[in-house]
C-alpha positions as CSV (number, residue, x, y, z in Angstrom):
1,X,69.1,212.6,178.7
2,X,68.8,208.8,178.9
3,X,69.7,207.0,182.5
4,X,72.7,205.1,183.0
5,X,71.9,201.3,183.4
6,X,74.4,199.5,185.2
7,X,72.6,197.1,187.4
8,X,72.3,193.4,185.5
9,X,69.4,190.4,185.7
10,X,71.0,186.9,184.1
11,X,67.8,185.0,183.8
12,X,67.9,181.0,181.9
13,X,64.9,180.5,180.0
14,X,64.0,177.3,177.7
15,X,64.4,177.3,174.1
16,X,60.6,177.7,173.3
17,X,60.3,180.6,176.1
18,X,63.5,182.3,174.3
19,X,61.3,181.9,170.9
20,X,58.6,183.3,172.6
21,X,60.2,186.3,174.5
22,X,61.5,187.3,171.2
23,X,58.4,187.3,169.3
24,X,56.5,188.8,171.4
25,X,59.7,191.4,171.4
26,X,59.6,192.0,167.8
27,X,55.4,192.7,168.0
28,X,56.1,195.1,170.9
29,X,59.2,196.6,168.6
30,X,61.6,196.4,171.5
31,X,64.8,194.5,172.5
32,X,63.7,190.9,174.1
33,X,65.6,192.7,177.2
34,X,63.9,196.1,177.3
35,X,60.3,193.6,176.5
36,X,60.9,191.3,179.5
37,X,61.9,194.4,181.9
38,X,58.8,195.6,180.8
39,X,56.8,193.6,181.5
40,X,58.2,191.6,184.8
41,X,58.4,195.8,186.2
42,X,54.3,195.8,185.3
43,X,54.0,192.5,186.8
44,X,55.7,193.1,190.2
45,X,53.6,196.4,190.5
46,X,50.3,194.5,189.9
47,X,51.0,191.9,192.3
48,X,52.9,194.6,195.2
49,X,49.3,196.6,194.7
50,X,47.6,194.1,195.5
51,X,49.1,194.0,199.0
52,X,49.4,197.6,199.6
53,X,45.1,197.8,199.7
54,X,42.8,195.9,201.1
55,X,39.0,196.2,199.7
56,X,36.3,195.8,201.7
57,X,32.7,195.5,202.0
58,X,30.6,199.0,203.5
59,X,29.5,195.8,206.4
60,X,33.1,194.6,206.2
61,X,34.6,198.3,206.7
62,X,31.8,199.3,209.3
63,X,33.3,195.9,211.4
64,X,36.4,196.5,211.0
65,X,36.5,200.2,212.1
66,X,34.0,199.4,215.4
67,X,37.1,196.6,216.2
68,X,39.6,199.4,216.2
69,X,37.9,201.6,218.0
70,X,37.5,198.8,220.6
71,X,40.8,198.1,223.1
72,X,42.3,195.0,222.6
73,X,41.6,192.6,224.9
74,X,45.1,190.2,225.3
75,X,44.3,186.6,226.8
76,X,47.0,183.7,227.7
77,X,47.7,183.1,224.3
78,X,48.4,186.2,222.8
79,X,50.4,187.3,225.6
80,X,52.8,184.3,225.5
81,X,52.9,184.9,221.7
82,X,53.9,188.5,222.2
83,X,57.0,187.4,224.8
84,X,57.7,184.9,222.1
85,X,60.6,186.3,220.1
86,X,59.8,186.2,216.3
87,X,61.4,183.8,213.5
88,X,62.1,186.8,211.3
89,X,62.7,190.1,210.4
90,X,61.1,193.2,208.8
91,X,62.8,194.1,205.6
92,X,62.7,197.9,204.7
C-alpha cells in the first residue's frame, strides 16, 4: 500500500539546474520530484552521519577516555561561562 504524501517542498532553481534536474531524472527513470527527494534525503543523511560519530585515532581514543575518567577541574573561566545563560536553545 503506497504512503499518503501530503507534506510539500517549493524550491526555485535556474533554468540550466531545471535542465539538469530533469536529465538526470529521465537517466534515473523517475519524476524530477521523486529524483531530487532522492537524492537531497541521501544527502542530508550523509552529512547528519557525519555528526552523529566521531572517528578517532587508537592514541586519540586512549586520550580521550583517560580525560573522562579524570574529574573536571572548573577554573574562573568556565565557572563564569556556566552562570552565563546561553544564546540558544536545544532543538529536539
Amino acid at each position: 500500500m503506497a504512503t499518503v504524501k501530503d507534506e510539500r517542498l517549493q524550491i526555485r532553481v535556474q533554468p540550466d539546474e531545471k535542465r539538469l534536474l530533469e536529465s538526470a531524472a529521465q537517466a534515473s527513470h523517475l519524476s524530477v520530484s521523486a529524483f531530487v527527494v532522492q537524492a537531497a534525503a541521501e544527502r542530508a543523511e550523509a552529512i547528519l552521519a557525519d555528526r552523529q560519530f566521531v572517528t578517532l585515532s587508537p592514541a586519540a581514543a586512549k586520550a580521550f577516555s583517560e580525560a573522562l575518567s579524570r574529574p573536571a577541574l572548573v577554573n574562573r573561566r568556565l565557572a563564569k561561562a556556566l552562570k552565563t545563560p546561553r544564546g540558544f536553545r536545544f532543538v529536539d
